[in-house]
N, C-alpha and C positions, 0 to 999 in steps of 0.2 A: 504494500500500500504506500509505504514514503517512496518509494523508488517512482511508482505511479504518479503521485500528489509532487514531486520535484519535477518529471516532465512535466506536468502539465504548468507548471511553474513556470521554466522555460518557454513551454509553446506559448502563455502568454505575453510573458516580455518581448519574444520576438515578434508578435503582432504586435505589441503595441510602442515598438520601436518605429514600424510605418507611419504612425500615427505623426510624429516629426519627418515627414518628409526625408529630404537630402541631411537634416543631421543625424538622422535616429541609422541609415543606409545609403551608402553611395549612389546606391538606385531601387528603384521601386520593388518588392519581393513582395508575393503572398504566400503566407504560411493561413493553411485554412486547417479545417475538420477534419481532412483525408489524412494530414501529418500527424496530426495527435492519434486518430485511427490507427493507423500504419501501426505505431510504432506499439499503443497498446495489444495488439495483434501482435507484433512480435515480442513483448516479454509474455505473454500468455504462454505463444509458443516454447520460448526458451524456459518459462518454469514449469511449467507441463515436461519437460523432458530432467532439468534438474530436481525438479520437487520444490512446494511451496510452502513447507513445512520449518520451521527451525532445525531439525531433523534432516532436512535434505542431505541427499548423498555427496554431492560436490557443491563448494563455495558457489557464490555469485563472481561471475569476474565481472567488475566493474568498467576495467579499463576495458574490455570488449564491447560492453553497452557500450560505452562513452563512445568510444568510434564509429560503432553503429551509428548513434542518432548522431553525431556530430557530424561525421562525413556522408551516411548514406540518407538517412531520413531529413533534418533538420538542412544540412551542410548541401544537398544533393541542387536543391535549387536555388543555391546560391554560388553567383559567378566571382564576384570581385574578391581577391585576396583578402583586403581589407575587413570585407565581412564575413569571411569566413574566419579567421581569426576572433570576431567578435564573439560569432555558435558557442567555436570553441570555447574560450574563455566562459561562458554562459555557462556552458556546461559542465566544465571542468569546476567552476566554482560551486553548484550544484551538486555535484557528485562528490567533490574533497567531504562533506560531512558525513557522507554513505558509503565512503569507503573506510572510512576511522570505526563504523558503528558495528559491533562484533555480529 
């Protein structure tokens, strides 16, 4: 559920970076309902296969999420380096607390 409740974290802040125009992104991007979709469809899939239990058989790896949404889901329709770097950051700063919590 916090892993859940953190994207959706992000997927807000990055819609509502649009919201400033050229400061919020070097250019215009929509991050809509299909991204946040996507992505919870794929930890579904990925804890369905680890287990969603405290109990689970193998860790979460975190830093595989993080690339996933960062480069594929999140990262995917965004062109400029500049804002890509931003995802990242987004999410990396999101996940540094979920990756500390046992």
């Amino acid at each position: 559920r916090t892993l859940l409740y953190s994207l959706c974290m992000i997927h807000a802040l990055l819609q509502n970076r649009s919201r400033f125009g050229y400061l919020g992104w070097s250019r215009p991007y929509s991050f809509d309902t299909s991204d946040i979709t996507a992505v919870a469809a794929f930890l579904q899939g990925h804890f369905s296969v680890i287990g969603d239990s405290a109990f689970r058989q193998r860790p979460v790896n975190f830093n595989c999420v993080a690339t996933l949404v960062t480069d594929v889901f999140f990262g995917g329709s965004v062109s400029e380096e500049c804002d890509r770097k931003i995802v990242k950051a987004q999410v990396n700063q999101s996940f540094q607390q979920l990756r500390t919590v046992p």
